[in-house]
C-alpha positions as YAML, in Angstrom:
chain: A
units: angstrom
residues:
- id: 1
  name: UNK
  ca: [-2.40, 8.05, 32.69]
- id: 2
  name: UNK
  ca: [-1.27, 9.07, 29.68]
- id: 3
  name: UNK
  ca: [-2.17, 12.59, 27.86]
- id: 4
  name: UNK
  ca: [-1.29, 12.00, 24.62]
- id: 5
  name: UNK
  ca: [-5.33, 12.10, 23.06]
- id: 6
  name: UNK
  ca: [-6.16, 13.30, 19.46]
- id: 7
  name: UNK
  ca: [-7.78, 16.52, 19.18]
- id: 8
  name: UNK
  ca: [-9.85, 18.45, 16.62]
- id: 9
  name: UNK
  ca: [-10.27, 21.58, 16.55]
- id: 10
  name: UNK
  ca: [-12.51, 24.09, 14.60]
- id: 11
  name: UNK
  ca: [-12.21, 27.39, 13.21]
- id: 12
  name: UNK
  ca: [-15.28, 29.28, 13.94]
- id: 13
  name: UNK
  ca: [-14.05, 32.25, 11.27]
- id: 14
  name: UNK
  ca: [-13.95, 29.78, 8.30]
- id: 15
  name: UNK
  ca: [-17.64, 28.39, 9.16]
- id: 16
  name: UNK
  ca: [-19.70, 27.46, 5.67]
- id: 17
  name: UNK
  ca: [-22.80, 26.39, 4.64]
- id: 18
  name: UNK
  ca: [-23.38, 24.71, 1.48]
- id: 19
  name: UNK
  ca: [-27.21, 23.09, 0.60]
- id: 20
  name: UNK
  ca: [-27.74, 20.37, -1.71]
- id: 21
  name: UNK
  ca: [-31.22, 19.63, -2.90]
- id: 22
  name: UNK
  ca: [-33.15, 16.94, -0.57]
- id: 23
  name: UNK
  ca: [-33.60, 13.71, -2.85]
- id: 24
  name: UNK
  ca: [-37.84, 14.36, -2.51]
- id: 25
  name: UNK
  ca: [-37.01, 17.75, -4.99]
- id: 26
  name: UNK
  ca: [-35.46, 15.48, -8.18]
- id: 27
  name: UNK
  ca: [-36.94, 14.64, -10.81]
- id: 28
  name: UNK
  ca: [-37.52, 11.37, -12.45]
- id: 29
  name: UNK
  ca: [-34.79, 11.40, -14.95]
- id: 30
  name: UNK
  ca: [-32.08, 12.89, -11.71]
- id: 31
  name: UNK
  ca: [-33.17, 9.87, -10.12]
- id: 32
  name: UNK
  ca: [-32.11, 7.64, -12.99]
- id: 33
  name: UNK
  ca: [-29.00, 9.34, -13.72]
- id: 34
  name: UNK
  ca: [-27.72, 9.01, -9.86]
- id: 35
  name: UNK
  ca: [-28.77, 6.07, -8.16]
- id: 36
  name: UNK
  ca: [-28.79, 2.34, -10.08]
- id: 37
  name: UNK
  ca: [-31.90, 0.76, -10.97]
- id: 38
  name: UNK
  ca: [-32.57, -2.71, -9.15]
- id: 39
  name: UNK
  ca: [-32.40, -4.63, -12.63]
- id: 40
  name: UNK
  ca: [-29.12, -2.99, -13.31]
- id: 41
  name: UNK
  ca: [-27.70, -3.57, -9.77]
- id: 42
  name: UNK
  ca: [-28.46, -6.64, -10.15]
- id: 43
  name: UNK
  ca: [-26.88, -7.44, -13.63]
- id: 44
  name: UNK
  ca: [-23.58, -5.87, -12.09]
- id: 45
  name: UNK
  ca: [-23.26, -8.19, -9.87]
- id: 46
  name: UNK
  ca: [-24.12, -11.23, -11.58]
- id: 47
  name: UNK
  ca: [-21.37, -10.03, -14.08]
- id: 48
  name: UNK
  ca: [-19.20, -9.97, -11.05]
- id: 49
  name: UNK
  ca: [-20.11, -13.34, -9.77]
- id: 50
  name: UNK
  ca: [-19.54, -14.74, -13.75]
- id: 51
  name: UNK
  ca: [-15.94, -12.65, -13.92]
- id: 52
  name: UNK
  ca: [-14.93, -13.86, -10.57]
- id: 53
  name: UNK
  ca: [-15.85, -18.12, -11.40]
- id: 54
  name: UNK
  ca: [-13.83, -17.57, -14.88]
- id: 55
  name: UNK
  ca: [-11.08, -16.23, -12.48]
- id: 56
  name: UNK
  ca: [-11.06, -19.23, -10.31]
- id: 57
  name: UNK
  ca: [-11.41, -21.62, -13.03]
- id: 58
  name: UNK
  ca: [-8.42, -19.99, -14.80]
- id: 59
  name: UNK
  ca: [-10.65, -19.32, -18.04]
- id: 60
  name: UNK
  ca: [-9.87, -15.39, -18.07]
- id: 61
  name: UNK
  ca: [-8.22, -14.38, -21.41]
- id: 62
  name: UNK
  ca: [-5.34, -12.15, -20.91]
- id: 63
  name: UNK
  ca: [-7.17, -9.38, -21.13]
- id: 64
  name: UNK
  ca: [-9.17, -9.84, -17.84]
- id: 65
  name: UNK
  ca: [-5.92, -10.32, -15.85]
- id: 66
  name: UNK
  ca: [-6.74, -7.62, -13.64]
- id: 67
  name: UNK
  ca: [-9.22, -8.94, -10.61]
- id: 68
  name: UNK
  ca: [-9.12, -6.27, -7.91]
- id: 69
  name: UNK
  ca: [-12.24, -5.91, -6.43]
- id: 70
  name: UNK
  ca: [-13.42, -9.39, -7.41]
- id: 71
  name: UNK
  ca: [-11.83, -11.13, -4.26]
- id: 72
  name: UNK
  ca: [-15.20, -10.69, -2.83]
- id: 73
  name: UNK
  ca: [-17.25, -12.70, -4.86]
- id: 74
  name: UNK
  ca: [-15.22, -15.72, -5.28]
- id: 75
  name: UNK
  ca: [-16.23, -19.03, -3.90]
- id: 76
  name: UNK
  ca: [-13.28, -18.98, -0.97]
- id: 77
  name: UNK
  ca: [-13.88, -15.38, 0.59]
- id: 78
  name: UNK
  ca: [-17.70, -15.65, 0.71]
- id: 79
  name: UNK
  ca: [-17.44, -18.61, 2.78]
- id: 80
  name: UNK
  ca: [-14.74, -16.82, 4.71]
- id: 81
  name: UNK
  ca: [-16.86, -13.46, 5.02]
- id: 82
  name: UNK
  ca: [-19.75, -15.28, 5.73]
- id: 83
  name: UNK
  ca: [-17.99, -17.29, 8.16]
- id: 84
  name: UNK
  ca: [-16.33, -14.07, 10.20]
- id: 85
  name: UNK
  ca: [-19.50, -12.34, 10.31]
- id: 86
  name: UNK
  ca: [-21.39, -15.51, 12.21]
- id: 87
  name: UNK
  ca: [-18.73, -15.98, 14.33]
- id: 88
  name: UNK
  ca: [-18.46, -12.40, 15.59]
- id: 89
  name: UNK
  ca: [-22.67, -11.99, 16.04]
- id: 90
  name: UNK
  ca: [-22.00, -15.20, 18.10]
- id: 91
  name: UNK
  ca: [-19.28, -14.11, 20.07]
- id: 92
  name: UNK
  ca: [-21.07, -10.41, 20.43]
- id: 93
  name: UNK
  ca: [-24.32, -12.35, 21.25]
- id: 94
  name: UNK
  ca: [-22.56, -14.61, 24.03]
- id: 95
  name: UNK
  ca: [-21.34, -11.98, 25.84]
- id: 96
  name: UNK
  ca: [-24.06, -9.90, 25.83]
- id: 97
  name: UNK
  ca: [-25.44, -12.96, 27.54]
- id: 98
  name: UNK
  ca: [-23.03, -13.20, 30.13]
- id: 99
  name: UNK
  ca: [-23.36, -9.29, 31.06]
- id: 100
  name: UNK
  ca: [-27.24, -9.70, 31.41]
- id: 101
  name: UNK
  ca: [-26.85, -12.97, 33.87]
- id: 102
  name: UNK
  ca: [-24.03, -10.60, 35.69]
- id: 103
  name: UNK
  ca: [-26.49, -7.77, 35.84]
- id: 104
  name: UNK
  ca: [-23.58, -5.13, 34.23]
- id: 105
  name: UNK
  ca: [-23.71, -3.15, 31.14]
- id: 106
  name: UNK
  ca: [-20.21, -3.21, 29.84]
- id: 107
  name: UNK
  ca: [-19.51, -1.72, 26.37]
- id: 108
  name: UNK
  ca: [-16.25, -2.05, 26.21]
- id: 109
  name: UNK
  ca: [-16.44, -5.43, 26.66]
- id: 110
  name: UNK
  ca: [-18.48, -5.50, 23.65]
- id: 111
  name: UNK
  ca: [-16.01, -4.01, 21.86]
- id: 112
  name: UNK
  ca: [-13.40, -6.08, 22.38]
- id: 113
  name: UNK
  ca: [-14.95, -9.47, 21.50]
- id: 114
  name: UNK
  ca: [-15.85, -8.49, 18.64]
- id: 115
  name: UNK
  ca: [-12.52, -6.61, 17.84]
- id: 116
  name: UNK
  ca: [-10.95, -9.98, 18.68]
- id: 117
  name: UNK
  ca: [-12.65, -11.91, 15.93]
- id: 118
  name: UNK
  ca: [-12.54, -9.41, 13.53]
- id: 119
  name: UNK
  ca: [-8.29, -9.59, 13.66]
- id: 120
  name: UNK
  ca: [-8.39, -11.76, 10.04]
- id: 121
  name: UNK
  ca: [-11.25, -9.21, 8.07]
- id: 122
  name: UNK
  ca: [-8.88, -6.06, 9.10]
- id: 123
  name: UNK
  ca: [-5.24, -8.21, 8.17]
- id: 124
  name: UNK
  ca: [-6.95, -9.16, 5.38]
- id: 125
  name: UNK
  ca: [-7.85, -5.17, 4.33]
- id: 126
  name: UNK
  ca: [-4.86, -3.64, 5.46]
- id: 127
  name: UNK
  ca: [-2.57, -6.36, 3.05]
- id: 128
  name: UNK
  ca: [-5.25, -5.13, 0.12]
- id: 129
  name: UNK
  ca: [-4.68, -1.52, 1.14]
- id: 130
  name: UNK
  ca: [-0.99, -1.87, 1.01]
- id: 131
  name: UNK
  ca: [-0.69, -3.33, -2.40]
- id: 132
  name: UNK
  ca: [-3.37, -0.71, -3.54]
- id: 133
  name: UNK
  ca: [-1.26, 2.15, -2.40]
- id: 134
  name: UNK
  ca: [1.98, -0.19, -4.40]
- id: 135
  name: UNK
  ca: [-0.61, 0.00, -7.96]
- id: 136
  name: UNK
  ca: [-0.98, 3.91, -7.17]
- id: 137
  name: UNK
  ca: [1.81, 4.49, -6.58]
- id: 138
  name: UNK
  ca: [3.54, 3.19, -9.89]
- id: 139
  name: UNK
  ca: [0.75, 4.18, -12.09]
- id: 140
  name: UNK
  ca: [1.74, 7.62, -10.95]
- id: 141
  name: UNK
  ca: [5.34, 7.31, -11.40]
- id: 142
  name: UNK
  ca: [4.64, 6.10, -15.04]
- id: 143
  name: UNK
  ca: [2.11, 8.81, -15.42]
- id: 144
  name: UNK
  ca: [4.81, 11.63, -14.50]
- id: 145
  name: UNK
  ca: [7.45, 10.15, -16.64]
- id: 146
  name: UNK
  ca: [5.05, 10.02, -19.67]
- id: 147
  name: UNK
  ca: [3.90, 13.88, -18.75]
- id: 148
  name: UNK
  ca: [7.84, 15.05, -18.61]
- id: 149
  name: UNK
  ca: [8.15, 13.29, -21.85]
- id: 150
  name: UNK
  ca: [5.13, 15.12, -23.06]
- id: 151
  name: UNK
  ca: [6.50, 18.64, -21.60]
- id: 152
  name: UNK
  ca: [9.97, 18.13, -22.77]
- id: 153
  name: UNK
  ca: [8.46, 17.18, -26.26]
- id: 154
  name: UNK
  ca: [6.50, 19.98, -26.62]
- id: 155
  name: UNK
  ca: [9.15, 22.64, -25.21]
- id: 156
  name: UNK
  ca: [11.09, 21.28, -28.49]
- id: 157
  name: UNK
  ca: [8.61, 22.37, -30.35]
- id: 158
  name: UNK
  ca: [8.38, 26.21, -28.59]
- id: 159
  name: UNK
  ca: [5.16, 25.45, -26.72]
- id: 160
  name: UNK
  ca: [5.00, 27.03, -23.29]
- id: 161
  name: UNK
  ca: [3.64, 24.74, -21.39]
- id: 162
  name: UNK
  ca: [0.88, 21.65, -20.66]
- id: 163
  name: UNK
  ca: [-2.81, 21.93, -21.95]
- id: 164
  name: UNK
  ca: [-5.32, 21.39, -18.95]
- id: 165
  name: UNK
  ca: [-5.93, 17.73, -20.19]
- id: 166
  name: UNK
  ca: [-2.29, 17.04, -19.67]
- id: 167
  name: UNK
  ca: [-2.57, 17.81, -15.46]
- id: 168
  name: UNK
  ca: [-3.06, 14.49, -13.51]
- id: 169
  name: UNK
  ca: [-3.29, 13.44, -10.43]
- id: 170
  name: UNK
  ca: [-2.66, 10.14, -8.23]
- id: 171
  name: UNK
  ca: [-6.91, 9.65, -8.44]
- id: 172
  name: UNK
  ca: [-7.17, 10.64, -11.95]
- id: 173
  name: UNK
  ca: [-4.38, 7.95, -12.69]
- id: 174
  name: UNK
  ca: [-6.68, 5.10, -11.36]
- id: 175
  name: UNK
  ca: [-8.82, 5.21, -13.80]
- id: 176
  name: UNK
  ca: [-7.02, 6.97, -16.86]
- id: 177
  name: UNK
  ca: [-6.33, 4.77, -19.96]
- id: 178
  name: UNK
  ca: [-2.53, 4.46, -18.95]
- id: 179
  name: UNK
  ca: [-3.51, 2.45, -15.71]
- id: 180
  name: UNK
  ca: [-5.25, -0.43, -17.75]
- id: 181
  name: UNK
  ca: [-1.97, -0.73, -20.20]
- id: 182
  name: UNK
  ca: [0.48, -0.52, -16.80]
- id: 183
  name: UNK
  ca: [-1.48, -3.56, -15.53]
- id: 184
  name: UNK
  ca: [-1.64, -5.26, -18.94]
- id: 185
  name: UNK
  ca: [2.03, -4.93, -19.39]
- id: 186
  name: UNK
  ca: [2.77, -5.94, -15.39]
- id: 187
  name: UNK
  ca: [0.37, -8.45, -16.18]
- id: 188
  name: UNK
  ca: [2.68, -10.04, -18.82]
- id: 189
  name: UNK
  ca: [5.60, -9.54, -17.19]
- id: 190
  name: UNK
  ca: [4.59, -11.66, -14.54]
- id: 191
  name: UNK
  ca: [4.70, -8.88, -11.74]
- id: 192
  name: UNK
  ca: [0.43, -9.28, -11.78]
- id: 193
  name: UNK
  ca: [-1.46, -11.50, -9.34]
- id: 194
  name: UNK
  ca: [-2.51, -14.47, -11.48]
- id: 195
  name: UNK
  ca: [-4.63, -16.97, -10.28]
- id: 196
  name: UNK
  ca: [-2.03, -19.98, -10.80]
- id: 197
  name: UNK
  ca: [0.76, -18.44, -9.09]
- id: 198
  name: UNK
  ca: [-0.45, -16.61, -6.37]
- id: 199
  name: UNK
  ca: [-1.43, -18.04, -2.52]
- id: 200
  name: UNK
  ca: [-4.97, -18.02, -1.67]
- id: 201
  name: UNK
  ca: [-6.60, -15.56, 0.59]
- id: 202
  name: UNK
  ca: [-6.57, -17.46, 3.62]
- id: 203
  name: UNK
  ca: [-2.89, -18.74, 3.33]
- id: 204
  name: UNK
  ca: [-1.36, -15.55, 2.85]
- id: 205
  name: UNK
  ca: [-3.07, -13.41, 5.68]
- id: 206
  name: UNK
  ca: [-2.66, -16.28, 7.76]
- id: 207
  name: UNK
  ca: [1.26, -16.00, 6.93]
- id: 208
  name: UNK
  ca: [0.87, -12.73, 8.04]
- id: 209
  name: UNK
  ca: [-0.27, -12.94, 11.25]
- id: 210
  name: UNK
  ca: [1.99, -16.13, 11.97]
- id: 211
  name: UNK
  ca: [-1.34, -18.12, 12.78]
- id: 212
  name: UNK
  ca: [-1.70, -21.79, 12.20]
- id: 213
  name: UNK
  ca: [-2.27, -22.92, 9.01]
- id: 214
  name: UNK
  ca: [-6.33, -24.49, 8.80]
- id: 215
  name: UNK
  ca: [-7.77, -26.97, 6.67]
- id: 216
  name: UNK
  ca: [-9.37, -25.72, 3.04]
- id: 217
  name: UNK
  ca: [-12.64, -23.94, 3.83]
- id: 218
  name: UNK
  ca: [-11.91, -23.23, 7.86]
- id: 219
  name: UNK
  ca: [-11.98, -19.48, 8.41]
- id: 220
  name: UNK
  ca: [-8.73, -18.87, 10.71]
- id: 221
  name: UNK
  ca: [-9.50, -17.29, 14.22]
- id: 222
  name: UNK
  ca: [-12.91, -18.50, 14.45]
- id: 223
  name: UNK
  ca: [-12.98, -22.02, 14.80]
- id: 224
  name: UNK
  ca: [-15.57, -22.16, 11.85]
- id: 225
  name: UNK
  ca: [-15.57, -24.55, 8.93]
- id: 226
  name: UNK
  ca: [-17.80, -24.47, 6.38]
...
């Protein structure tokens, strides 16, 4: 059997305790300023839901080329989430079943249907995750070369040094000014996903895990069309 298990281990000589104020003790303005109102949650997502149907229909304007985080609210992946999260209450439900009429109480068991039909939602995430870390990744390296630049001006000049405001880091970069021109210009280039040119969702993680190809609308691993 082998050994080789993760461990964690704690320091008991570094031990902290921080308190945060209980959500009861805010006031009615904290309240507002932290958590969205229902009428605004709501308007975000129908603006989602409108962004995402220009998308599909191929009526976004150049400047709406980027889409990440819109994949979820098109037409095609709600049917497919919708589709994978039936299927796997099914399959968790059926087996649960089946341990009841065999009088055993396996957990495991459990686990491993549902992992099973879950194998498309977590291809599907890690392909996402991978181009993500590709978009960091480059807006970084654009956002170092432009901060040399910067330093290497500015040491012409006699200056010692960066202000704070010039320090960046690969989080900041996500969601600094620079990142929406790097996707612009990618965007132009032809580098972006664009709606005409790129697979849909369903072909391309299906290429990926070497599965058979389904008909337009079937959700691949679960037998499901909708």
């Amino acid at each position: 059997m082998s050994t080789n298990k993760r461990r964690v281990q704690f320091n008991p000589s570094h031990d902290s305790v921080l308190e945060i104020s209980n959500r009861e003790e805010y006031t009615e303005q904290e309240i507002l300023n932290y958590w969205y109102t229902k009428p605004e949650f709501k308007a975000i997502t129908t603006r989602c839901y409108k962004q995402a149907s220009r998308w599909e229909s191929g009526k976004s304007s150049k400047n709406e080329s980027f889409h990440r985080g819109l994949e979820g609210f098109t037409q095609e992946a709600e049917e497919i989430t919708t589709a994978s999260i039936e299927q796997c209450i099914d399959s968790v439900m059926d087996e649960q079943d089946a341990q009841w009429e065999e009088e055993v109480d396996d957990c495991d068991r459990l686990a491993a249907v549902s992992k099973e039909v879950s194998r498309f939602s977590v291809a599907w995430a890690l392909e996402k995750a991978i181009a993500d870390e590709q978009d960091a990744q480059n807006i970084y390296r654009r956002m170092e070369q432009k901060t040399k630049l910067q330093l290497k001006t500015k040491s012409s000049k006699g200056s010692s040094g960066l202000d704070s405001s010039d320090h960046t880091s690969i989080c900041s970069d996500l969601s600094h000014p620079e990142a929406d021109s790097v996707r612009s210009r990618e965007s132009s280039s032809g580098t972006r996903v664009n709606k005409k040119g790129t697979q849909s969702i369903t072909r391309r993680v299906t290429k990926a895990l070497k599965m058979p190809k389904l008909a337009v609308g079937a959700s691949p691993l679960l037998g499901v069309s909708r």
